[in-house]
C-alpha positions in Angstrom: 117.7 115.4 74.5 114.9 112.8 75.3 114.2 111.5 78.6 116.8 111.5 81.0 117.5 110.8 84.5 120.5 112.5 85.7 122.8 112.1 89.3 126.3 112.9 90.7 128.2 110.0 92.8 129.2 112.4 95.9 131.8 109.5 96.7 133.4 106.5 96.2 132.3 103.1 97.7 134.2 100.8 100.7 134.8 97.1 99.2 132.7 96.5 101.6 129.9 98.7 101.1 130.6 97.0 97.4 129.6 93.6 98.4 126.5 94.6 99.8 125.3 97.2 96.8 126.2 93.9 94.2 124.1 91.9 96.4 120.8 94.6 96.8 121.6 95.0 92.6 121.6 91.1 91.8 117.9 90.9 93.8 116.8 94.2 92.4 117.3 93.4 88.5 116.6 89.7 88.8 113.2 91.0 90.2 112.8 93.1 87.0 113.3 90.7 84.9 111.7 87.4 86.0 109.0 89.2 88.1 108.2 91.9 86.2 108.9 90.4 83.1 111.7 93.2 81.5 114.4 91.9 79.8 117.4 93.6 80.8 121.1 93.0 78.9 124.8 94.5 79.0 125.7 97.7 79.0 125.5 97.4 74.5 121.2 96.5 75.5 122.7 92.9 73.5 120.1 89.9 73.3 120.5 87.0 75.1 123.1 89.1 77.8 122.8 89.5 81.2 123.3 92.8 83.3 127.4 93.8 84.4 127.9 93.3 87.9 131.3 93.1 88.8 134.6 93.9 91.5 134.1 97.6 90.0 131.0 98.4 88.0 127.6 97.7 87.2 126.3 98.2 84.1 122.8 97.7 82.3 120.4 97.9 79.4 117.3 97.3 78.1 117.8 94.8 75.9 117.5 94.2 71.6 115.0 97.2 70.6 114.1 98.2 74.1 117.9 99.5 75.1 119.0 103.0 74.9 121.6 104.4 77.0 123.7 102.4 79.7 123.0 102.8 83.2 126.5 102.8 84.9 127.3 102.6 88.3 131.2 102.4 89.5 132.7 101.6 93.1 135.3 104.2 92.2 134.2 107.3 90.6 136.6 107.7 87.0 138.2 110.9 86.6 136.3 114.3 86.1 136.0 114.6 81.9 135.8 117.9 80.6 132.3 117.9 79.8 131.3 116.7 83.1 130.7 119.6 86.1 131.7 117.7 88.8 133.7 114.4 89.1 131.1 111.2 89.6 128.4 113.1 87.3 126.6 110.7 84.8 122.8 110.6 83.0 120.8 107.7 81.4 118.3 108.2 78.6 115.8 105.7 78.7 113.6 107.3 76.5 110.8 106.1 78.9 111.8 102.7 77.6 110.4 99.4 80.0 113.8 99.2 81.7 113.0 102.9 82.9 112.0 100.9 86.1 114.8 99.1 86.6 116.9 102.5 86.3 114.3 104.3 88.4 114.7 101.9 91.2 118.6 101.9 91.4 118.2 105.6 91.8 115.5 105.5 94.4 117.9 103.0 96.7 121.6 105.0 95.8 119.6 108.2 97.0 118.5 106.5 100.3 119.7 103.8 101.5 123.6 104.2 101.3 125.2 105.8 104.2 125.9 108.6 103.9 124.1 109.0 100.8 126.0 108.5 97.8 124.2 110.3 95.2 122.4 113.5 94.3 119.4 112.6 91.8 117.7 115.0 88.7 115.4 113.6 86.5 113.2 115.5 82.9 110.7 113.3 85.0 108.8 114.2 88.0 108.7 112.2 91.5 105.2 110.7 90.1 107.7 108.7 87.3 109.9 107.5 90.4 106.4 105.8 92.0 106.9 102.5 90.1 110.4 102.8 90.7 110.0 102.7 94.3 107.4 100.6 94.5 109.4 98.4 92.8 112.7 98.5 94.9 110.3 98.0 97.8 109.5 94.9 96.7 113.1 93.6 95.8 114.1 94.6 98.5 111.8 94.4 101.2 114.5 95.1 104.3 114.8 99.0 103.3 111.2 99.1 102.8 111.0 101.8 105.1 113.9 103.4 104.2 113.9 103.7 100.3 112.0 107.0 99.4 112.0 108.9 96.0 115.5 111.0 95.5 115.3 114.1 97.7 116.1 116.6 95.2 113.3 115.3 92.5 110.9 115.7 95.9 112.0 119.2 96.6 111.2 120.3 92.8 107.8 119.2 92.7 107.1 120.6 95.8 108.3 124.7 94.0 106.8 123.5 90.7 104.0 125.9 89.4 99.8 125.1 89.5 98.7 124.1 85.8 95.4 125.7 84.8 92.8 123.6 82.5 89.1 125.4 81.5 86.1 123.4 80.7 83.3 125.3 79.6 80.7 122.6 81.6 82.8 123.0 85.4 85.1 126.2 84.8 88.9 126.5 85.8 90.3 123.3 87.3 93.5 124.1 89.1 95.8 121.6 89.7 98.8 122.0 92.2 101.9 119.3 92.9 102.4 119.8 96.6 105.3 116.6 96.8 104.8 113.7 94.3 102.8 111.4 96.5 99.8 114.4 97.2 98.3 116.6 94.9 95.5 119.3 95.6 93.1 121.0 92.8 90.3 123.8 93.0 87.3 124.1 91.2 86.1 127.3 90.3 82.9 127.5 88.4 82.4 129.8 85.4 79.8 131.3 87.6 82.5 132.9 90.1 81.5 130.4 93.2 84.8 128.4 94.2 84.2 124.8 95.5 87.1 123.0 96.9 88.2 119.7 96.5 91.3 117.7 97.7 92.2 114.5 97.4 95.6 113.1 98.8 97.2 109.4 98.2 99.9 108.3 101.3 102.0 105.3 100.8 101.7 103.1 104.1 105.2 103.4 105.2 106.7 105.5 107.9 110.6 106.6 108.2 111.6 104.5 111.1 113.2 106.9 114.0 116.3 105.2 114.2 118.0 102.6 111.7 121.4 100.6 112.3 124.1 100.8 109.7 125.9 97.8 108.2 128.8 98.4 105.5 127.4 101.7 104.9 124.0 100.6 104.1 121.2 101.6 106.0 119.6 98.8 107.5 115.6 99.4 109.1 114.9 97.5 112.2 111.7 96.1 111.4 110.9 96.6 107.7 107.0 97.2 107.0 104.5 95.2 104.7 104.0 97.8 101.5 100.7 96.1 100.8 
């Protein structure tokens, strides 16, 4: 199918929850485009358009050659179709296009920062191709800094997924395990038989406050962190 990212919207949105998810969009995807430099369109991925964001939807592209499929977000969930499972469940391919990040992003805020959280998150990717998602949402949108995190349920895969083995005939069997996509571990093992063990871990420098205050249904950190 290509690359995909895929979710479920578990509910529909307040009008006022609405006003506050336009506004965190309109500073997210004007970041990506004028800061990042990513031309995003309309829903069609039309040059010269400008991202949907409306009373009851929001819809983007990548834009002219760089579009693919339409990332589509709705304050009220449209009727269960017969090929969807459950009502409120979409997909985007973005083929790993440039406005990946943009899509990325939106998924890494609707899966944490919405209260309670609005939707459940899959993804062909792993929570390593959320990083510059997040990283990126962080920076738009610097009040939920320590609040926006990558989707649970991308996290809880890489944390099952299996070790991948690699063989070089100089250092022996490197094995390589995915503990949660912001730490991974590996283990030398010589071709003599000796093990030597090496770990290296990366943290972000962010902690989940222990409390947060909730406004319109938007989780609201007290004192957001630098992400520097």
């Amino acid at each position: 199918m290509g690359y995909t990212h895929y979710w479920t919207q578990t509910r529909d949105f307040t009008r006022d929850e609405w006003v506050q998810i336009r506004e965190d969009f309109e500073a997210l995807l004007k970041d990506v485009q004028h800061v990042q430099g990513i031309p995003l369109a309309n829903g069609m991925g039309d040059p010269g358009t400008s991202p949907e964001i409306s009373d009851r939807r929001i819809f983007f592209n990548g834009a002219g050659d760089d579009a693919h499929e339409t990332f589509c977000l709705r304050r009220v969930r449209s009727k269960k179709e017969s090929w969807q499972s459950s009502r409120g469940g979409d997909f985007c391919k973005t083929a790993r296009k440039p406005y990946d990040l943009a899509v990325t992003a939106a998924l890494c805020y609707l899966a944490s920062v919405t209260d309670p959280i609005s939707h459940s998150v899959g993804s062909d990717g792993n929570g390593k191709d959320f990083l510059e998602g997040l990283e990126e949402a962080r920076r738009a949108l610097p009040r939920y800094a320590n609040i926006l995190d990558i989707p649970m349920d991308i996290l809880r895969r890489d944390r099952w997924c299996m070790p991948w083995v690699s063989c070089y005939e100089s250092s022996g069997f490197d094995v390589k395990f995915c503990v949660t996509a912001k730490a991974t571990s590996s283990t030398s093992i010589p071709a003599t038989g000796t093990a030597s063990r090496r770990i290296s871990r990366s943290r972000s420098s962010w902690t989940r406050p222990k409390r947060s205050s909730t406004r319109a249904g938007i989780r609201c950190a007290s004192a957001p962190m630098s992400t520097t």
